[in-house]
N, C-alpha and C positions, 0 to 999 in steps of 0.2 A: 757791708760784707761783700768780699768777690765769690762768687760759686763760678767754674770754669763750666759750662754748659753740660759739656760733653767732653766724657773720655772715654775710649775705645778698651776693650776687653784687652788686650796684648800688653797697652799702658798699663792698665791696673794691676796687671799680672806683674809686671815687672817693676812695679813702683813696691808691688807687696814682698816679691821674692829679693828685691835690692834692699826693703827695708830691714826682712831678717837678717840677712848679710850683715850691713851697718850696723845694727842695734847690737848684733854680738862682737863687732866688733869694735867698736864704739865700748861697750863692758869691757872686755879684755885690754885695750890699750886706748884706741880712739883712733880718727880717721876716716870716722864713716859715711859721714856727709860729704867725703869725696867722691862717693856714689852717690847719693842722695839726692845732692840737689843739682846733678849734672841731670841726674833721670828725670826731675822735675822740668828741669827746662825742655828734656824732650818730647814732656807730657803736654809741653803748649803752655809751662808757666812763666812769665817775664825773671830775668834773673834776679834783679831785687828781692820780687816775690817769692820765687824759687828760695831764697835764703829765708826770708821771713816765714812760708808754709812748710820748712822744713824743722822749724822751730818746732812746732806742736809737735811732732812724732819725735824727737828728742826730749822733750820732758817727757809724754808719755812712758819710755822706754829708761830712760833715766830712774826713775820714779817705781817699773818693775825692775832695775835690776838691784836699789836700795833696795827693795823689799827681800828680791833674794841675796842680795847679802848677807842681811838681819835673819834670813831662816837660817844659814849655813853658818851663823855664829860671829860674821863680823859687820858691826856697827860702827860705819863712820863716820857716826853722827857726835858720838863721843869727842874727835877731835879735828872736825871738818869747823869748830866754832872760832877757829883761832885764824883761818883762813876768808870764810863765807865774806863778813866784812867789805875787808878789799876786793875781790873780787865782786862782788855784787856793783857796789858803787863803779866800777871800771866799765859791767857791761852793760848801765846805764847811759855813760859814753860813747862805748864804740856803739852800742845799738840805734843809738839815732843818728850819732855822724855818719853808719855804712848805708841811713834808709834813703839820706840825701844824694847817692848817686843816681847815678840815671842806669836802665837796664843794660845797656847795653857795656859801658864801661865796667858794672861789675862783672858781666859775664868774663871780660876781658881778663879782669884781676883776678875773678878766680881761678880761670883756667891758668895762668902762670902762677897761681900759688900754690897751684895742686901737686907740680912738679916735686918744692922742696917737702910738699909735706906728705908724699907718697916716700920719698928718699926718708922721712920719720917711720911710715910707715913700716918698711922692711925693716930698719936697722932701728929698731924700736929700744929706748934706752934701759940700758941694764940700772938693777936698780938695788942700792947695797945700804947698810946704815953704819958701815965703817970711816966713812968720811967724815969731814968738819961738816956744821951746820950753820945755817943763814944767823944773824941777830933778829930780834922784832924786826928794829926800821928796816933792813932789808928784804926782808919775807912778806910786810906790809905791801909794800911798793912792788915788790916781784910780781904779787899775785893782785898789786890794782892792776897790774899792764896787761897782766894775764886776763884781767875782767875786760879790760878793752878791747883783744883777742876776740875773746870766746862771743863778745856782744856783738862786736861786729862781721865776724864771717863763720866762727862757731867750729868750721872742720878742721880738725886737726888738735883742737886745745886740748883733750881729753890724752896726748901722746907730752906736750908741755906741761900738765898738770901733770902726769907720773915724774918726769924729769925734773920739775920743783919740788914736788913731793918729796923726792927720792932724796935733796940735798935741806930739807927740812926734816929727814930723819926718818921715815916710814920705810917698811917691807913692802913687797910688791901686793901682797894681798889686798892688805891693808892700805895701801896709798890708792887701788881700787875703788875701795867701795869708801874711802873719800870723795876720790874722783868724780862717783855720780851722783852724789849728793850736793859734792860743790854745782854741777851741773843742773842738778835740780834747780837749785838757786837762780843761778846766772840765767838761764833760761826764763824762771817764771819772772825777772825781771826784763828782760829783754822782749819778751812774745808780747809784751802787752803792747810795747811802744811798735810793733809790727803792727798790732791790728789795728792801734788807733789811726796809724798814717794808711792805713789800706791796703797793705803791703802781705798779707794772708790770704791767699786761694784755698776756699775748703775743700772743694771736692778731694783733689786731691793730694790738700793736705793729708786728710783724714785714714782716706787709704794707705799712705806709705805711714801713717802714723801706727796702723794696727801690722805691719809689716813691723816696725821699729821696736812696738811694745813687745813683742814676741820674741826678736831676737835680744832684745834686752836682758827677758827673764832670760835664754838661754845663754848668753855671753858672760852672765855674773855668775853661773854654773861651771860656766868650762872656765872662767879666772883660774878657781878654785883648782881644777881638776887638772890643767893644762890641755894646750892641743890645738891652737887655730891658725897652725900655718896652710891647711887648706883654701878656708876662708878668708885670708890675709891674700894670697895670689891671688884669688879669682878680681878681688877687690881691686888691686893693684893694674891687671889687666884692664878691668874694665874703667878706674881710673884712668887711665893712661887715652885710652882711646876716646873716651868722653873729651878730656882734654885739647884732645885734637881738636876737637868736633868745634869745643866751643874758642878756639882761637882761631877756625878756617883753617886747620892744614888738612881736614877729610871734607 
């Protein structure tokens, strides 16, 4: 097991006030580990790891925001069964081919992948069930590659899962609180092959884990309710500037 020694009171702060941020937004559309595990690396975690400890506080939070789904009347567990499959097998994949880079390379890749997927973030996809829809074989396979995704870098899939959702026939609600239970999924199969390679810092994991859990239950509230273009800016900015950080141009 890694424990990071020490983290300073300002870290912790910020890994827990970043985690509420993400976790609810991560419920409402997804995105949120584009803070997450940029604030992890600032906390003094290796990027690799930073993606692997960011994993716990994503099931955690996934995990509360199924549950407030299921209070507020929708379960999407009912038809998250036709999906889980493929997906799970896919983030069995990318979760061990993303554990074999090296830290520093992935710091690299995530920060340019933050870019296209901060541009999902804002213009986050509309989502209708008037359109044609996928066949099995293609929904199968849409959502293995989606497994591969979400196994290997995790941020941003939950904004790809509504956009698959959406053209597999679901309302925005309801393509939601699939979303986090597909996520549950993906997750409890991906975090395990993080611990066994090493690749999980608990300290703090744990802390932005109980940031996550929190925003979680509250992001699958406001789904429901509307309203998180507050929390989608601040995200955006602070994505944006992380980014930097971690490509060298601050």
């Amino acid at each position: 097991m890694a424990w990071l020694e020490t983290i300073v009171w300002w870290e912790a702060l910020l890994l827990v006030l970043g985690g509420i941020a993400a976790g609810t937004i991560n419920a409402i559309a997804g995105g949120g580990s584009t803070l997450t595990v940029p604030l992890l690396v600032l906390a003094g975690v290796p990027g690799v790891s930073a993606n692997g400890s960011n994993r716990v506080g994503i099931l955690t939070s996934n995990i509360a925001s199924a549950a407030s789904f299921r209070r507020l009347g929708f379960n999407g567990l009912v038809h998250a069964r036709t999906v889980v499959v493929p997906v799970v097998m896919g983030s069995l994949v990318g979760s061990f081919g993303i554990s074999q880079l090296t830290d520093e390379t992935f710091e690299r890749a995530f920060g340019l992948l933050m870019v296209p997927l901060i541009i999902l973030s804002v213009w986050k996809p509309k989502l209708a069930t008037d359109g044609p829809t996928w066949s099995p074989t293609v929904t199968y396979a849409v959502f293995f590659g989606i497994g591969i995704y979400g196994g290997a870098v995790q941020a941003g899939v939950g904004l790809v899962l509504l956009a698959a959702l959406q053209r597999a026939g679901f309302d925005l609600v309801t393509a939601n609180s699939i979303k986090v239970l597909v996520n549950v999924a993906v997750t409890a199969v991906a975090l395990p092959v993080f611990i066994v390679l090493g690749k999980v810092v608990w300290l703090p994991a744990l802390i932005l884990a109980a940031g996550l859990t929190i925003g979680g239950y509250l992001g699958a509230n406001a789904t429901v309710r509307g309203g998180e273009k507050l929390v989608r800016v601040v995200m955006v900015v602070a994505a944006l500037a992380l980014a930097a950080k971690l490509l060298g141009l601050l």
